[in-house]
Steps between C-alpha positions, in 0.01 A plus 500: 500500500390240675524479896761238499721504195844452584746766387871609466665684736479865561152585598363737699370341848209650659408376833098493566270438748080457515306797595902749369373801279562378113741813495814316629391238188438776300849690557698165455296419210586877360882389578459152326358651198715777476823268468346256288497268781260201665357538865511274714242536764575319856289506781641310886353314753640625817344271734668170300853433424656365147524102523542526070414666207419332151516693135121542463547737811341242723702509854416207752556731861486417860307724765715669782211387740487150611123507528461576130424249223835355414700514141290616213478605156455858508364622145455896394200635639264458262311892561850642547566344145115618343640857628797460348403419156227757502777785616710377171250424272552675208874630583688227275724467759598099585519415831483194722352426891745376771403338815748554804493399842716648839665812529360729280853755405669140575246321212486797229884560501575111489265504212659784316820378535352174333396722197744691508263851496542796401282720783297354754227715559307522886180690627565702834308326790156530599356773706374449810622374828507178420713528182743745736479209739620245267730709325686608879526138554583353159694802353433649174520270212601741297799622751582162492525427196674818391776415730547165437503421183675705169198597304318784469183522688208743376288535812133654422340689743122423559421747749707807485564718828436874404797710589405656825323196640710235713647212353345106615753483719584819647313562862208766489582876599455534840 
């Protein structure tokens, strides 16, 4: 139960990120326990890419900018990890912390293919223009990954359009 016990393979993989709504941990947590299986929770640094990755979940990355610092160890965010543990306190459920670095759909599927996972489970994006923004430009990580990789992918919404309301995307009535 600790955050960075290593386990067998076939785990649910639940991607997180600081500041996400504990529901998408809470849903792949649901899944994990439900199957009798660990979670593995990863969480990606966009702005770096992956130089290497150790056991302990330790992965030494290199930023995309020249002007940033150069090659470091990245470790899991230590409040990410505090609201981690206090989101699965209690729930029996083991589960260990992965760091990962680059493309985000790119990182989590390499990872599950690593672990050979069961589901990988994905909040929707953010609200707001600049999640839209990001997502226009980056794509949907879950899109990606659901077609380009073989697993299933649970994707949990966090902020649900009503029925009659436009989607993110779609362009106002006029």
């Amino acid at each position: 139960m600790s955050g960075n016990d290593s386990f067998g393979r076939g785990g649910i993989l639940v991607a997180v990120v600081p500041g996400q709504p504990v529901i998408v941990l809470e849903h792949g947590a649901r899944l994990a326990d439900d199957l009798d299986l660990p979670l593995i929770c990863a969480t990606v640094d966009p702005n770096r890419y992956l130089v290497s990755s150790y056991v302990d979940g330790t992965v030494v990355a290199l930023p995309y900018d020249p002007d940033l610092p150069e090659a470091e160890e990245e470790r899991f965010d230590p409040e990410l990890e505090e609201h981690i543990r206090s989101a699965l306190a209690g729930r029996g459920i083991p589960y260990t912390l992965k760091q990962l670095a680059g493309d985000p759909a790119w990182a989590l599927s390499r990872l599950a293919d690593e672990l050979d996972v069961r589901y990988i489970v994905v909040g929707t994006r953010e609200a707001g223009l600049r999640g839209s923004l990001r997502e226009f430009f980056n794509g949907s990580v879950a899109v990606h990954l659901a077609h380009r990789q073989h697993r299933p992918v649970m994707v949990v919404p966090l902020a649900p359009v009503p029925g009659a309301q436009n989607l993110p995307w779609e362009d106002p009535p006029v």
